[in-house]
TORZAZA-712616 format. One record per residue (C-alpha): x, z negated, y negated; residue in one letter. Coordinates in steps of 0.1 Angstrom, whole numbers, plus 5000, padded with zeros to 4 digits. Each point is the difference from the previous one (the first is absolute). Layout:
<recs>
XZYa
...
</recs>
This chain:
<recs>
219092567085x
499750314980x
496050084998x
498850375004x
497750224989x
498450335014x
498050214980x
497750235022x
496550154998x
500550045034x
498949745023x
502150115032x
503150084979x
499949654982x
499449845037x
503050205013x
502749954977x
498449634999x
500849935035x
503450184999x
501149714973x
498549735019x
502050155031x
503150004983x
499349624992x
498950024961x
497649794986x
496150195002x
499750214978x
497550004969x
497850375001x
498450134972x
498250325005x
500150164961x
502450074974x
497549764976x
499949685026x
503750075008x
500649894959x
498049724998x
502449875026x
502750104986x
499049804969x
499449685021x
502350025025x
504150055010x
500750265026x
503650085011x
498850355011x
496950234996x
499350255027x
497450294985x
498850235025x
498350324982x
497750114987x
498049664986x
495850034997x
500549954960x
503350224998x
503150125020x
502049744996x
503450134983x
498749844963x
499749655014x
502750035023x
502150084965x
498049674986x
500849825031x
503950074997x
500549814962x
499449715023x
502849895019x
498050155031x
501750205019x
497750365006x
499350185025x
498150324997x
498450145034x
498950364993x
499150315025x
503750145016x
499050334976x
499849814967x
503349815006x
502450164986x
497650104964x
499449644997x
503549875002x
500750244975x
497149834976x
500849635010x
503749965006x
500749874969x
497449754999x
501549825030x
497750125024x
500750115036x
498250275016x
499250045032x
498650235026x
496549875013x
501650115036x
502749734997x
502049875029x
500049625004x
503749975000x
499850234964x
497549744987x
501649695010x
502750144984x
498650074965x
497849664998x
503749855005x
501750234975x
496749944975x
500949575009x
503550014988x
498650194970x
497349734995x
502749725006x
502750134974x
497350074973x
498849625001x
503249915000x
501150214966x
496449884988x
501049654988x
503850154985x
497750244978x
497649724983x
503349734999x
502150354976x
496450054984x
499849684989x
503749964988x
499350324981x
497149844983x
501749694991x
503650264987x
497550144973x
498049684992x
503349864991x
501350264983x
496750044979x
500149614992x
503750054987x
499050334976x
497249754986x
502649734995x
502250234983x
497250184978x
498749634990x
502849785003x
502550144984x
502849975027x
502250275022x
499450135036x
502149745016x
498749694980x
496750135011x
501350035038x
501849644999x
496449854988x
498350135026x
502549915023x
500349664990x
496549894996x
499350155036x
502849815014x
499049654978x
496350045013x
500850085032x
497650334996x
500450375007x
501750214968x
496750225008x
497949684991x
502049924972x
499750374985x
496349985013x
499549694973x
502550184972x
498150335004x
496449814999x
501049814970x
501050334973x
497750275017x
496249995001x
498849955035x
497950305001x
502950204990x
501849925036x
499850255025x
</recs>
C-alpha cells in the first residue's frame, strides 16, 4: 500500500486532509509539521506521494517540495487559491502539482490519483535506469581493458575483443569482470576512477 506523507504546520489542515485519505481507504498517513522533519523522513523513509500544505513554520514549502519531487514521490503543493497560478509557474518543471488550498474533494482525489500513476511509472523506469547504467559501466570498462591490451600487448582491436570474450565465456564471468582484472593488472589502482 503506497505510504503518504503530509507536510503541514498546521494542525487542523494536517488532520483534514489526513482524514480525507483515510476516507478514501489509504493507508494513515505519516504528518510531519516542518519543511526540516519532512527531510529527515524523506531520508528514512519511501513515500508514493507528498502532500505540502503552505506555508511550513521553517519555510514555505516550494524548496522541499522541489527536494521532495527527485524522489519518485509524487508532489503535491497546496498553496492559497491567489498564489496558484505564480507557483505553478515556479514549480511545473520540477514535477510538482499545485493546488488551490480551496480544493474540491473530487479535484483532490483526482490529483493524488494522477500524482499515483506518476509514482508507479517512475519506480517502474527506476530499475531500467540502474540495469543501462550499469551496462554502460561495464561498455567502457571493457573497452578500457582492450586499449591496455593493445598499448601493452602488442595485438589489434579485435584480438583484444576475442580475449576478453573468450576468457569471460571459459570462466563463466562477466566481460566487465574480466576487463575489471585486465584494467587492475596494467593501471595503478589509485589511478581508477
Amino acid at each position: 500500500m503506497e505510504r503518504i506523507l503530509i507536510v503541514s504546520s498546521s494542525q487542523k489542515a494536517a488532520s483534514a486532509f489526513s482524514s480525507f485519505f483515510i476516507s478514501q481507504s489509504f493507508q494513515k498517513p505519516v504528518c510531519a509539521k516542518s519543511g526540516g522533519e519532512a527531510r529527515r523522513l524523506l531520508v528514512d523513509n519511501k513515500f508514493a506521494l507528498v502532500l505540502i500544505v503552505t506555508p511550513l513554520s521553517d519555510e514555505f514549502g516550494n524548496d522541499f517540495a522541489k527536494a521532495a519531487a527527485q524522489t519518485t514521490a509524487g508532489v503535491i503543493l497546496v498553496v492559497r487559491t491567489d498564489m496558484t497560478e505564480a507557483f505553478t509557474e515556479k514549480t511545473r518543471k520540477d514535477g510538482v502539482l499545485v493546488l488551490p488550498s480551496a480544493v474540491s474533494r473530487s479535484l483532490l482525489l483526482g490529483a493524488v490519483n494522477a500524482m499515483l500513476t506518476v509514482y508507479h511509472r517512475l519506480e517502474a523506469v527506476v530499475p531500467q535506469k540502474e540495469k543501462l547504467q550499469n551496462k554502460i559501466q561495464e561498455i567502457r570498462m571493457v573497452d578500457r581493458a582492450k586499449c591496455l591490451l593493445i598499448q601493452y600487448s602488442g595485438i589489434n582491436e579485435q584480438q583484444a575483443h576475442r580475449q576478453i570474450e573468450k576468457e569471460a565465456m571459459d570462466r563463466r564471468i562477466t566481460r566487465g569482470q574480466v576487463a575489471r582484472e585486465i584494467i587492475n593488472a596494467f593501471e595503478d589502482p589509485d589511478d581508477l576512477e
